[in-house]
N, C-alpha and C positions, 0 to 999 in steps of 0.2 A: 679379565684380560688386563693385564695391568701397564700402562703407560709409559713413557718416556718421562723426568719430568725435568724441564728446560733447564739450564744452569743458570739463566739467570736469577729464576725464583729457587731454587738451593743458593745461592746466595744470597740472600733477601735478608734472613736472621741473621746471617753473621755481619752484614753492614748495618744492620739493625743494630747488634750488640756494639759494634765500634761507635755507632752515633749515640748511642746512652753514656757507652765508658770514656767518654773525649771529657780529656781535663782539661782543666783551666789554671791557668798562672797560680803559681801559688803566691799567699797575700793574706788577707785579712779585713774582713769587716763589718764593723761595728758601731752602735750608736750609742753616746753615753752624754749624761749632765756633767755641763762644767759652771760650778759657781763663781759668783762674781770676785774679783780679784785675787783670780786664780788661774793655774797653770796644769796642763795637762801635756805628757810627753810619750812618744812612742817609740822603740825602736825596733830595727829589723837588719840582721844579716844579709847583704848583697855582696854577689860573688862581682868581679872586674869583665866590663863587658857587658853588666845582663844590663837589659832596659826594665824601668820599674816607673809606675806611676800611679797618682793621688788623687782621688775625686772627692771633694768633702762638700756639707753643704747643711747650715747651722737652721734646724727644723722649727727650733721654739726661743723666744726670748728677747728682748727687748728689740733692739731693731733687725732684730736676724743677721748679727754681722760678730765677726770673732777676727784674728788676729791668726797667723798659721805661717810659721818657716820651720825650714828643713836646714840640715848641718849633714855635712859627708863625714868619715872618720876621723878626719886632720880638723876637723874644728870649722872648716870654711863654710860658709851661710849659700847654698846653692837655689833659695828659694827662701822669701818674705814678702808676704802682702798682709796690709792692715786692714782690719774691717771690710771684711771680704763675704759678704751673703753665703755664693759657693764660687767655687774655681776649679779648674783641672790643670794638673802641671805631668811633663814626663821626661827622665833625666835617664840618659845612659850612664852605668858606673864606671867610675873613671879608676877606683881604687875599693880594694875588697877591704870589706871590714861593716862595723854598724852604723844606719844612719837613723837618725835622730829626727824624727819632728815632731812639732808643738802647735799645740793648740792654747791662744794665750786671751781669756777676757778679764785682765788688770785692766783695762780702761774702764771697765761697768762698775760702779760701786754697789748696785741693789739688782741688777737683771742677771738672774739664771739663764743659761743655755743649753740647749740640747742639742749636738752638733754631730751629724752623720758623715762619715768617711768611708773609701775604698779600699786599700791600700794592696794592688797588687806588683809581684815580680816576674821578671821574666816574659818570654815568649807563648801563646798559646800553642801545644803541639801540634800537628796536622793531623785531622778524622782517621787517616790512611795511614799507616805506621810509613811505607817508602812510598809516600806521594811527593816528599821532596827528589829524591832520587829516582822518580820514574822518568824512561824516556818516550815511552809510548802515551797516547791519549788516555782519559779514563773513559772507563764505560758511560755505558748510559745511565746506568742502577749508579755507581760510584758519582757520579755530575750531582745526580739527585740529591744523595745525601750529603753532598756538600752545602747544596744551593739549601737544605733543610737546615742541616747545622750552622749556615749563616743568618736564615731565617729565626733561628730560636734563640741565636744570640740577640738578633737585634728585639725579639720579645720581650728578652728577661732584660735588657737594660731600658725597654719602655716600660714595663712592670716597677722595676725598681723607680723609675724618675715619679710615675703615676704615684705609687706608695711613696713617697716623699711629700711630694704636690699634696697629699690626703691627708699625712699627719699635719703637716703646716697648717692647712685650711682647717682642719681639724681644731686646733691648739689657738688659732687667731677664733673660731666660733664660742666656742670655750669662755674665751676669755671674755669676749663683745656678750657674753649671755650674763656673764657674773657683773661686768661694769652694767647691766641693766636691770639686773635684778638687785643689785645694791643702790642704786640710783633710784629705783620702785620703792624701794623699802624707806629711805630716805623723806621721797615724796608722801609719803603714808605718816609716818611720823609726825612731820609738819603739818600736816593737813590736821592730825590729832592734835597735835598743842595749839594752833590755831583756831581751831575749835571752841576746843574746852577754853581757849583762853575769853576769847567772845562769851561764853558763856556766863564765865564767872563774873567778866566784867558788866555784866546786865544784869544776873540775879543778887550779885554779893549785897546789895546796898539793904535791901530786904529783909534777908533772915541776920542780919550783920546789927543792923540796927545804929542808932545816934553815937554808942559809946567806939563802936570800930570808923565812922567818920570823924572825931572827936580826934581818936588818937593818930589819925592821918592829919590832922589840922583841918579837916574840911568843916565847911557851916555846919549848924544842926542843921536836921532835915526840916525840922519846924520852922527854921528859920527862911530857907528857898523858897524864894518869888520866882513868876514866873514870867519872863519877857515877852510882853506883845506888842509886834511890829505894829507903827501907825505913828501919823502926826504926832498922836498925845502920851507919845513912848514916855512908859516909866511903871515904876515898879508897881505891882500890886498886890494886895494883899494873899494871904496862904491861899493854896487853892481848896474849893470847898471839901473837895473828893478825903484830901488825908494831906499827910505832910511825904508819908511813903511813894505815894500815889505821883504827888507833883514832885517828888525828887525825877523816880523811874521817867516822867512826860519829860521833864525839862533834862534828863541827858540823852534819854533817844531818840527824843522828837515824835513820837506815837500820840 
């Protein structure tokens, strides 16, 4: 015996499919390296009247700061800020035609940048194809999936700040791992020549012999007395042991 089945749930899929197919502004966005003393420029088609706006925000690179203005059609500068980490700017168009903006790091001589933007136009449409044009209340199923489709925007634009936030953290670990690892490496080195140099400077005298002290100008080894503190300081004769012997005592004190 088969049922009634309510019109709300027959409509379910089809606000279902309207919350899937709901577009967004059209725009553009993209994240790309810009090298030091250099310039990058965008342009885009805006028709007269549409609102349009820019979220940009410089992920990697020396101080995380870039340079970024906008030009309307006729050339006029509608937006510049210097050294700007990120920023959001939103301009109604005043005149149809291309607008222009730039992403400028000529002030860095050696820092790469990787610098992420939004760039959308226009209005988002309404879930409801004549939700602007309605004069009655919306249901209770239609409320929902608005209160949804505002809810999932405000996701994807914490999604998206989150993935920013991650590459950056990311790109600063990165970097702090290599200044540490080359800093280690550094330390090891020195610790090597230091070393060996102590080394050399204790054995060389040994297998070196008279004729390598000679040609440094130093005594013969035969020749080293050995200094003993006391009232009746003064030199004395070779030590019994060798001439080798009292060199090695009398420079390291052993």
């Amino acid at each position: 015996m088969g049922g009634v089945v309510p019109r709300s749930v027959s409509a379910l899929p089809l606000l279902l499919l309207l919350l899937l197919q709901a577009e967004r502004p059209r725009g553009a966005e993209l994240t790309f390296e810009l090298p030091d003393n250099a310039k990058q420029c965008f342009h885009e088609e805006v028709e007269q009247g549409v609102k349009f706006s820019l979220d940009y925000q410089v992920i990697t690179g020396g101080h995380y700061d870039v340079d970024c203005f906008m030009k309307d059609p006729l050339g006029n500068t509608i937006y510049s800020e210097t050294k700007k980490q990120y920023d959001s700017f939103t301009h109604k168009a005043e005149v149809k035609g291309v607008y222009q903006f730039c992403f400028s790091n000529e002030f860095s001589t050696f820092s790469h940048k990787t610098v992420y933007f939004d760039f959308q136009v226009g209005d988002e449409p309404p879930i409801l194809p004549d939700m602007g044009n309605r004069v009655t209340a919306l249901t209770q199923m239609e409320s929902a999936c608005v209160t949804i489709h505002e809810a999932l925007k405000t996701v994807i634009d914490s999604q998206k700040h989150y993935r920013l936030r991650e590459a950056q953290d990311r790109a600063r670990a990165e970097d702090l791992n290599s200044r540490v690892s080359y800093w280690s490496i550094g330390e090891t080195i020195a610790l090597f020549v230091v070393s060996f140099s102590q080394l050399i400077w204790l054995l060389c005298p040994l297998p070196c012999g008279e004729d390598w002290a000679l040609s440094l100008d130093f005594p013969p080894l035969s020749s080293l007395y050995l200094w003993k503190p006391g009232p009746e300081a003064a030199l004395q004769k070779p030590h019994p042991r060798g001439a080798l012997e009292s060199a090695l005592e009398a420079r390291t004190g052993w």
